[in-house]
C-alpha positions as a Markdown table, in Angstrom:
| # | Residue | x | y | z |
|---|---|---|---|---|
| 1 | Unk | 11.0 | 4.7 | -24.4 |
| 2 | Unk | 9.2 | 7.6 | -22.6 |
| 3 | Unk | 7.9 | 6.8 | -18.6 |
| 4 | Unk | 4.3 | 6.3 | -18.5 |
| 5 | Unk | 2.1 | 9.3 | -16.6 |
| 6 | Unk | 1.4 | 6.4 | -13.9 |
| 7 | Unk | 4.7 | 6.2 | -13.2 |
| 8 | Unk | 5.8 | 9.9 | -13.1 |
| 9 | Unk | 2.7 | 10.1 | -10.7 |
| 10 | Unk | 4.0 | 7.2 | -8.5 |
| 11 | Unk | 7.4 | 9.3 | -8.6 |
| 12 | Unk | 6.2 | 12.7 | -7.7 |
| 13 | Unk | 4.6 | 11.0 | -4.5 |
| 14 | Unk | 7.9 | 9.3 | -3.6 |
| 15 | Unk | 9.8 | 12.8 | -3.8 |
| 16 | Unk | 7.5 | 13.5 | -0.5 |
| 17 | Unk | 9.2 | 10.1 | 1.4 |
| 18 | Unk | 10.6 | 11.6 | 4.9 |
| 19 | Unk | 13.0 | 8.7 | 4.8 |
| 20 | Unk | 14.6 | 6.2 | 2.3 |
| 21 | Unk | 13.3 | 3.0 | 1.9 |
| 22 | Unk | 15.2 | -0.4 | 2.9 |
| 23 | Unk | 17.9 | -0.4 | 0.5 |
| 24 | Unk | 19.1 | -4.0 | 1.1 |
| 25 | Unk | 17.3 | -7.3 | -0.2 |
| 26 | Unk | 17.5 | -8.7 | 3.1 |
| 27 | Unk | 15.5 | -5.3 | 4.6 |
| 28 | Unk | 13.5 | -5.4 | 1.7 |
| 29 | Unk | 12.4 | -8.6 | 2.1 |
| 30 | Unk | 11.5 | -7.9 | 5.4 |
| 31 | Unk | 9.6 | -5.1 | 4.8 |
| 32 | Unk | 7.4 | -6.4 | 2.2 |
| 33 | Unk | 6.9 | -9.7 | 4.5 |
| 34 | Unk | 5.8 | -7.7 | 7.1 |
| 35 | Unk | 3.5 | -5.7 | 5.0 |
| 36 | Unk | 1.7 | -8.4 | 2.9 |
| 37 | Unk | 1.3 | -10.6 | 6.3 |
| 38 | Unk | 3.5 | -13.9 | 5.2 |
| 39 | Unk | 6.4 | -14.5 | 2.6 |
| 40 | Unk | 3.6 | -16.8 | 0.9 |
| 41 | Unk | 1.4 | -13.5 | -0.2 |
| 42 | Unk | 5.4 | -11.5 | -0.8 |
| 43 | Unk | 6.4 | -14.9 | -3.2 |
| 44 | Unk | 3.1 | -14.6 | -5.3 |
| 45 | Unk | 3.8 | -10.4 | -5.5 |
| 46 | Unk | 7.4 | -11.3 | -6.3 |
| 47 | Unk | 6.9 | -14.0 | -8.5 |
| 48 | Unk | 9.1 | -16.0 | -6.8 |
| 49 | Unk | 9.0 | -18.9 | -4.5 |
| 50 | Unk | 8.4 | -18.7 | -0.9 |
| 51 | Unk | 11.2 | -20.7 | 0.3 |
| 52 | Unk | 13.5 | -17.9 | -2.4 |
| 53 | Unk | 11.8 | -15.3 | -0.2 |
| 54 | Unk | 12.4 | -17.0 | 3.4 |
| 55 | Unk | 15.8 | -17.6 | 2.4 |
| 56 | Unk | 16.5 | -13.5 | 1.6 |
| 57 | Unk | 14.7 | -12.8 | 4.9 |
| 58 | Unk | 17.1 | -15.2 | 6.7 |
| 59 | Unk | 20.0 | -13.5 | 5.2 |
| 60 | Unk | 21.3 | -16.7 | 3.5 |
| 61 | Unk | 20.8 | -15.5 | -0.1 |
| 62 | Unk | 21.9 | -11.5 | -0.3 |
| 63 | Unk | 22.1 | -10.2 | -4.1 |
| 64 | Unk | 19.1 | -10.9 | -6.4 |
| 65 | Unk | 19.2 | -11.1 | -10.0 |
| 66 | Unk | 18.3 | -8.1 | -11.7 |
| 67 | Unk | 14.8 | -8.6 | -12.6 |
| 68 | Unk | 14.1 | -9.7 | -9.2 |
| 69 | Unk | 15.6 | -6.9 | -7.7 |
| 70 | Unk | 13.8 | -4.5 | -9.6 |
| 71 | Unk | 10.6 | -6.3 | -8.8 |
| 72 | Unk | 11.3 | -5.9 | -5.2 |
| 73 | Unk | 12.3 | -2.4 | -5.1 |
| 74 | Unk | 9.3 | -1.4 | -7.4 |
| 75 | Unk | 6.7 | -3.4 | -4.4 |
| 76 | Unk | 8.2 | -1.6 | -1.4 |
| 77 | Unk | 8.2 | 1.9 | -3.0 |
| 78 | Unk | 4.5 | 1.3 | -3.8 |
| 79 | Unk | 4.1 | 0.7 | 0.2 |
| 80 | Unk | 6.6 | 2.8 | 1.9 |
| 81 | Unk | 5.2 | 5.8 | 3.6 |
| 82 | Unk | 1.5 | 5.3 | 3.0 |
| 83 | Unk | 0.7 | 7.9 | 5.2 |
| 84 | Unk | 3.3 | 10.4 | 3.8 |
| 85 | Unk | 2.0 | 9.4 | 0.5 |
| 86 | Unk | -1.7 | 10.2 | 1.1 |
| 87 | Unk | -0.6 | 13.2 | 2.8 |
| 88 | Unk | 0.9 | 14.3 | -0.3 |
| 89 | Unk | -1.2 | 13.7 | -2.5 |
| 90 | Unk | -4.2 | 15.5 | -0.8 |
| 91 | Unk | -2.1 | 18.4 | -0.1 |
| 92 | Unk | -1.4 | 18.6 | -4.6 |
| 93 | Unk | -5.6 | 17.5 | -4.9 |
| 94 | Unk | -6.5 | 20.5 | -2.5 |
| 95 | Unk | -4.2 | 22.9 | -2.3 |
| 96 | Unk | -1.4 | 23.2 | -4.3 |
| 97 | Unk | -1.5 | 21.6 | -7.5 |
| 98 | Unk | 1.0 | 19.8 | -9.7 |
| 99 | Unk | 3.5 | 20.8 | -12.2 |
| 100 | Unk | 3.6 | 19.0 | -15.8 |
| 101 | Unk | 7.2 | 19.0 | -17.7 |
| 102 | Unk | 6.9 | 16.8 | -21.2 |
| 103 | Unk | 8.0 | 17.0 | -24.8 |
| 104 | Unk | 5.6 | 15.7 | -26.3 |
| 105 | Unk | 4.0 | 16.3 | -29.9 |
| 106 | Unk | 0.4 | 18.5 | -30.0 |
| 107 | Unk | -2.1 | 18.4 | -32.4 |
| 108 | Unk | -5.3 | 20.3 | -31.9 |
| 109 | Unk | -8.6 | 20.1 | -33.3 |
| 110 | Unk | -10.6 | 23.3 | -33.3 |
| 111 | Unk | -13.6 | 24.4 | -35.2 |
| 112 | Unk | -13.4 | 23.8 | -38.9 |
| 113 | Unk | -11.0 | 25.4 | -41.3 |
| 114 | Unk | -8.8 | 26.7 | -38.0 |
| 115 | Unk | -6.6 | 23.1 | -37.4 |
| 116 | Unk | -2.8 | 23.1 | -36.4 |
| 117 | Unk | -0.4 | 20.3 | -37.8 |
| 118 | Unk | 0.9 | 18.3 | -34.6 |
| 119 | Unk | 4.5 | 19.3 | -33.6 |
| 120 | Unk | 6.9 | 18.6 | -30.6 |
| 121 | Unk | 6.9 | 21.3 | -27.9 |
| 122 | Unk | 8.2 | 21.5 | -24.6 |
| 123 | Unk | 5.9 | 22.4 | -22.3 |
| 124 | Unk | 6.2 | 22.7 | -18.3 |
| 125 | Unk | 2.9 | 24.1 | -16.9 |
| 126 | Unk | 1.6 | 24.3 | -13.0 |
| 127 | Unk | -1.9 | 22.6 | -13.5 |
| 128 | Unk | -4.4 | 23.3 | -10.2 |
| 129 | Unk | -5.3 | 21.1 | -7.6 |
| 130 | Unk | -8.4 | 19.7 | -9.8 |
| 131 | Unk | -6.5 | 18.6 | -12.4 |
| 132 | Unk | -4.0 | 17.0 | -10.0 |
| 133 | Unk | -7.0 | 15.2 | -8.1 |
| 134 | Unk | -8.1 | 13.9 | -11.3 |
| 135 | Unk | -4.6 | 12.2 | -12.3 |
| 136 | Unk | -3.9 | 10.5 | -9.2 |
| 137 | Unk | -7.7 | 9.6 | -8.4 |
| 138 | Unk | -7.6 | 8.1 | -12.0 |
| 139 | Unk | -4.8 | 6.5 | -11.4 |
| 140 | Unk | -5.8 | 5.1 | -8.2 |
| 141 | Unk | -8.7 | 3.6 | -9.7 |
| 142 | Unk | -6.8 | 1.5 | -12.4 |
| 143 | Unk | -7.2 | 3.8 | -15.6 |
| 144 | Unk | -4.9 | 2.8 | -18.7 |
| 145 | Unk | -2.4 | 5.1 | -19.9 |
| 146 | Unk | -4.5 | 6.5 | -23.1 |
| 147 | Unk | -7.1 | 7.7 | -20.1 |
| 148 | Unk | -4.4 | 9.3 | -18.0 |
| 149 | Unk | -3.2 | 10.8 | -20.9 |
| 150 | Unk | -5.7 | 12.8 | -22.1 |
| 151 | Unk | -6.5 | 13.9 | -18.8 |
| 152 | Unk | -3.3 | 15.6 | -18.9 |
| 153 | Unk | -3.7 | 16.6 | -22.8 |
| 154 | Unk | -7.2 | 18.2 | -21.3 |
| 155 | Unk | -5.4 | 19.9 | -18.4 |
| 156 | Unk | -2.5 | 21.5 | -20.5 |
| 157 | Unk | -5.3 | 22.6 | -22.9 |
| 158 | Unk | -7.3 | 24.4 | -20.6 |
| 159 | Unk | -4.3 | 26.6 | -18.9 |
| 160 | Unk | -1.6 | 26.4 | -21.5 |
| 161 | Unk | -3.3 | 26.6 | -24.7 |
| 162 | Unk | -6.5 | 28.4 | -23.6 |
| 163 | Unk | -5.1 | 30.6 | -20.8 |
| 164 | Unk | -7.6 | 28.8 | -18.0 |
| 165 | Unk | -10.2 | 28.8 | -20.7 |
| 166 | Unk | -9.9 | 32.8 | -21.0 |
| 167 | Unk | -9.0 | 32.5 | -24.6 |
| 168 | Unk | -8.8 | 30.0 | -28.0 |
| 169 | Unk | -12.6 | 28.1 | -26.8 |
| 170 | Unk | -13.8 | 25.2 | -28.6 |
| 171 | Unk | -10.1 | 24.4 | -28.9 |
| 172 | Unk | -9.1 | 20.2 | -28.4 |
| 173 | Unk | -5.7 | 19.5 | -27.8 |
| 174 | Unk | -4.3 | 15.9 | -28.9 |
| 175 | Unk | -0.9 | 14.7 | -26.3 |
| 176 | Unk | 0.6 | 11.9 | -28.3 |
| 177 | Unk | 4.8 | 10.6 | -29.0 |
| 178 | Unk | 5.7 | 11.1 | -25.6 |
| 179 | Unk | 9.4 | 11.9 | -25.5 |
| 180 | Unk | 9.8 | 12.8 | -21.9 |
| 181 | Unk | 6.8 | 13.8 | -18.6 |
| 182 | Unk | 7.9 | 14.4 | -15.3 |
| 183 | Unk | 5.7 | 15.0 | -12.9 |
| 184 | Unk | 6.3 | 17.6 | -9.7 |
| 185 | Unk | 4.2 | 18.2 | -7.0 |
């Protein structure tokens, strides 16, 4: 199964990190204690208990069971480097842009009589910094997949198929079976 565009956002941000996150479940631990304010608020992230997450903090328990530790990691990525993240992520919403790499299958829709069948591609494209500050502002906000998706589908359209709109007008592009979308800032 394909990564979701939230995801490949989440992981373009994380290639900015200046340094790695805790790497143990003891640091871990730790670190999402300090940042939630109590190992009560880090049990209910975790889904755990809070005497489980006292006992990882005071070193007693060490290796978590695979679900668990996946949980954890995936809670102190999402708050490691805040500051490194936003900086990012303004920089790609401003300046720079982002870069979109997917196989995917494209249909289009155009005026009538002038329609494409749908077929896999492979498509890498640069996509400016308005397109990149509508993805991760989006995202931010809580949109579904199907949203983030055709913000992307409308993105590639405009400077893959259309040439930054300088060509092929009217033309809708449809982003659907995923196969693969990474995500570079």
């Amino acid at each position: 199964m394909a990564d979701s565009l939230g995801d490949s956002l989440d992981r373009a941000l994380q290639g900015a990190f200046t340094r790695r996150p805790p790497r143990s479940a003891q640091a871990q631990m730790r670190y999402l204690v300090k940042q939630l304010k109590g190992t009560r608020a880090a049990a209910q992230a975790l889904g755990i208990s809070q005497r489980t997450v006292e006992r990882y903090v005071a070193g007693k328990l060490k290796r978590p069971r695979q679900d668990l530790r996946g949980r954890l990691e995936r809670e102190v990525r999402k708050r490691w480097q805040p500051q490194v993240r936003a900086k990012a992520r303004k920089k790609a919403a401003s300046t720079d842009g982002l870069v979109v790499s997917t196989r995917a299958r494209f249909g289009f829709e155009a005026a009538a009589g002038s329609t494409d069948d749908a077929r896999i591609r492979d498509i890498t494209q640069a996509l400016p910094p308005e397109w990149a500050d509508r993805l991760f502002t989006a995202h931010e906000q809580g949109a579904g997949e199907q949203h983030l998706k055709q913000i992307a589908a409308d993105g590639l359209a405009q400077m893959y198929f259309r040439a930054n709109n300088s060509r092929a007008h009217g033309l809708g592009v449809e982003f659907t079976d995923v196969e693969r979308l990474d995500i570079e800032l």
